[in-house]
N, C-alpha and C positions, 0 to 999 in steps of 0.2 A: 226893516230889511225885506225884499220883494221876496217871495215865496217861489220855488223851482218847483213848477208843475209839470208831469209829461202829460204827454198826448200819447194812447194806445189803440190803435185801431184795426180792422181787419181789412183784407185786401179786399174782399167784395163790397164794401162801404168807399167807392167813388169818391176819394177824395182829390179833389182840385191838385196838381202839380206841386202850385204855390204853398201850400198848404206841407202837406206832406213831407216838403224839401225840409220843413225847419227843424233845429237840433234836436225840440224836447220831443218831437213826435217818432214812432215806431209802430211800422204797418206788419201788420200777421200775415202772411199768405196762407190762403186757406188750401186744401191741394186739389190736384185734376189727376184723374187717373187716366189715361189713355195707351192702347197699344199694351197692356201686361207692364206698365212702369207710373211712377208718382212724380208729377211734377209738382214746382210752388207755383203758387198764382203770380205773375208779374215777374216772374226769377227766373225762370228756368220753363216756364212757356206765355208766349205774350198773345196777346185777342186773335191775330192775323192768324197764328196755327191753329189756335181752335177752330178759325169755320173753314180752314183747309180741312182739317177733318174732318169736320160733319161734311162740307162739299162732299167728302171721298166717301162719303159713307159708313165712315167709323167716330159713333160720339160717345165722346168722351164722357166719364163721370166726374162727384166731386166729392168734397168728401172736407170737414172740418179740420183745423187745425187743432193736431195733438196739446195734450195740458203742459209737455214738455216744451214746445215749439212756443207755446205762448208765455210761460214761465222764462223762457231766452227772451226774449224781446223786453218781461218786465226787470230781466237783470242785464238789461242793455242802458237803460233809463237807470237804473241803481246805478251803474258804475258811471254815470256821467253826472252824479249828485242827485238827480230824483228820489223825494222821496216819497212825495203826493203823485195820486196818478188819475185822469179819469180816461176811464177805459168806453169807448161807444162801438157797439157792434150792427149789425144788420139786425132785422127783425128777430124776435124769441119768435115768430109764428112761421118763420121760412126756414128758419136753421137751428142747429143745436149750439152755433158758434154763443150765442151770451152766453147759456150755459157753461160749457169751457172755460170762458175767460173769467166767471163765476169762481168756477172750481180750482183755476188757477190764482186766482187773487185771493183766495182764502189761504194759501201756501206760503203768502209773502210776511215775510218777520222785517220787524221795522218801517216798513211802508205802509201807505193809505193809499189802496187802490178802489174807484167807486168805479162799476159797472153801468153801466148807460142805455137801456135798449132803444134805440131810435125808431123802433114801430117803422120802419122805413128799409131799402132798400137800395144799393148802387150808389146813385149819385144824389140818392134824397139822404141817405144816413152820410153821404160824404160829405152834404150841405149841412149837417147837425157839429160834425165833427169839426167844421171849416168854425161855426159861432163860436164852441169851445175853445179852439184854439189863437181868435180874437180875443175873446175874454182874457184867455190866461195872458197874452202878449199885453191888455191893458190894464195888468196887474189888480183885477177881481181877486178876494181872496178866495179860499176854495171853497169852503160850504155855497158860498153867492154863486160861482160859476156852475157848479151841480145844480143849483134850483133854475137858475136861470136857461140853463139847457135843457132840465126834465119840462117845463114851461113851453118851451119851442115844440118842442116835440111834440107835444100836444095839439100846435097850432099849423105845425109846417105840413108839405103836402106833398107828392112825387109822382106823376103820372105818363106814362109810357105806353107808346103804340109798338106792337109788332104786328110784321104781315103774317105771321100763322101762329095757332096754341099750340103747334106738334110738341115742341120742344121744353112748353112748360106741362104740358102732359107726358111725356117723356122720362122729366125728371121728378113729378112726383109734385111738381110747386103750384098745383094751376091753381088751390084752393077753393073761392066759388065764382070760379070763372070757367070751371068745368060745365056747367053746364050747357055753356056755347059751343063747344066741342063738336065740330061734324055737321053745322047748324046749315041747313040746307040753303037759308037764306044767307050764306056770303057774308053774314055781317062784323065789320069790323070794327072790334074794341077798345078803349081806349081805359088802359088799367089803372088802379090806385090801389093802397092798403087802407085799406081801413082802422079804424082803432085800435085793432089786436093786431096790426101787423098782418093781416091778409091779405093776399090778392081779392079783387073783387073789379068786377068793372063798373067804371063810374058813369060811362058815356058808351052811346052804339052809332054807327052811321054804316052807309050802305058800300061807301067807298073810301080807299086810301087817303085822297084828297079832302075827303070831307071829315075822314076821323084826325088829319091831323090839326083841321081847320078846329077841329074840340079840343083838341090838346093844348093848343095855343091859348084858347080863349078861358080853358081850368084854369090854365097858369096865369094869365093877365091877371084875372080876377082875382086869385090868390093872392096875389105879390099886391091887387091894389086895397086889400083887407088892413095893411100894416102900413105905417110909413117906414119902419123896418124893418129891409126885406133883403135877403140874398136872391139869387135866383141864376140856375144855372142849366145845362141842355148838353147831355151826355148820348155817343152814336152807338151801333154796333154796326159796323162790316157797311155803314150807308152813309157816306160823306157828301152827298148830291143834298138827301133828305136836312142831314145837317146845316150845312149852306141856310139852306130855305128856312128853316124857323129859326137858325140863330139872325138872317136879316129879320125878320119879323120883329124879334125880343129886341133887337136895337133901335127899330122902328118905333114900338111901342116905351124903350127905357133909354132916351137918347146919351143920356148921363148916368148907367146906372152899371159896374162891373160886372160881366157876365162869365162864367167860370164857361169852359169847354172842356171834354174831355171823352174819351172813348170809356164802354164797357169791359170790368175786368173779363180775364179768360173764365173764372169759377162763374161770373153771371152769364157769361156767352154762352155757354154748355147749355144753360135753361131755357135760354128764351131763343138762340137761335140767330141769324142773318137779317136784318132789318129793322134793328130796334133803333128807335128815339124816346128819348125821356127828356122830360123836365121834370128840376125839382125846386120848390118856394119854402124857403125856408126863413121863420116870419121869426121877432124880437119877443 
């Protein structure tokens, strides 16, 4: 008998449409607070209002999802037959959300829920959550599909240009990429987390053109380390930029499924108007 596994995941962890749409999974919305009110991520405010706001000059904060809020979602998966679950959140080094989902799966009677930190963020932990949820679709039993996704994580990779640090200084997330901060020489960054889930940046160049021409060329080379490989290219608030390196990624993987997708509103708060990411997330 095939084993009913859900998928648990958070709304800051970018997952692919396709993905997300399917029965056993169940997205957390992490919350945004704006204007003296709470919104959920994805629910009840979507990316487009968020950088109406920062435009306007009021940004917004964010703020994790409660252990109640997460505890609903694992008895949303209960009542649909789950009783295995693995749970994948954004980084333990950007947010307190694994914690959370930590202290909420220690609450569950009768279920196996395993915790997952993808060291990764956006649409790099959306690409971790996207393999687990292949895995479970081609019926891996469970302990194989946790190793073999704490294994990815290891391997996979997620790196993202913005035109300015305001907004991850801001929020408290710049990690050590602070120290570019104000850098009299203009230079622009081209980010990654590192193995404890940090920001750091990986790459500098002098201009936009040329940091995303690094960004491309992370990602190629990542995605050509495996012969399997996902790989996908998430926007905030810049569909022009979009356009341009999703031709590239097709150029480069004539036959190879390319996820697209915007930044949630809880990551648009941090990083701001301008972002493109890729994320490689390798077998």
């Amino acid at each position: 008998m095939v084993e009913k596994i859900g998928l648990l995941v958070d709304s800051a962890s970018d997952v692919p449409t396709e993905i997300k749409d399917q029965a056993n999974v169940e997205v957390v919305p992490l919350v945004v607070v704006a204007n003296g009110q709470e919104y959920l991520d994805r629910v009840t405010i979507q990316p487009q209002e968020v950088y109406q706001l920062i435009e306007e000059g009021n940004i917004p904060k964010t703020a994790s999802a409660t252990l109640g809020m997460v505890s609903q979602h694992i008895e949303k998966l209960r009542h649909r037959g789950y009783r295995k679950i693995i749970a994948i959140t954004i980084s333990s080094g950007l947010s307190v959300t694994n914690q959370g989902f930590k202290q909420a799966s220690d609450d569950t009677d009768g279920m196996k829920v395993t915790v997952i930190d993808s060291k990764s963020i956006g649409i790099g932990s959306g690409l971790i959550a996207a393999y687990a949820e292949d895995l479970i679709n081609a019926n891996y039993d469970y302990p194989e599909i946790i190793e073999r996704v704490q294994r990815s994580v290891l391997k996979s990779h997620v790196y993202f240009y913005i035109s300015t640090l305001k907004y991850l200084k801001i929020g408290g997330r710049i990690g050590k990429v602070a120290g570019m901060v104000g850098s009299v020489l203009n230079i622009k960054p081209v980010i990654s987390c590192n193995s404890d889930g940090i920001y750091y940046p990986i790459a500098k160049a002098r201009s936009e053109k040329k940091a995303i021409s690094k960004l491309l060329n992370l990602a190629v080379g990542a995605a050509h380390t495996s012969d399997h490989f996902r790989i996908a290219v998430a926007q905030g608030n810049d569909k022009k930029i979009l356009a341009q390196v999703l031709n590239e990624l097709r150029n480069n993987f004539p036959n190879h499924q390319i996820y697209t997708g915007d930044v949630s509103p809880a990551l648009g708060v941090h990083t701001g108007p301008g972002l493109i990411g890729i994320a490689v997330q390798t077998n």
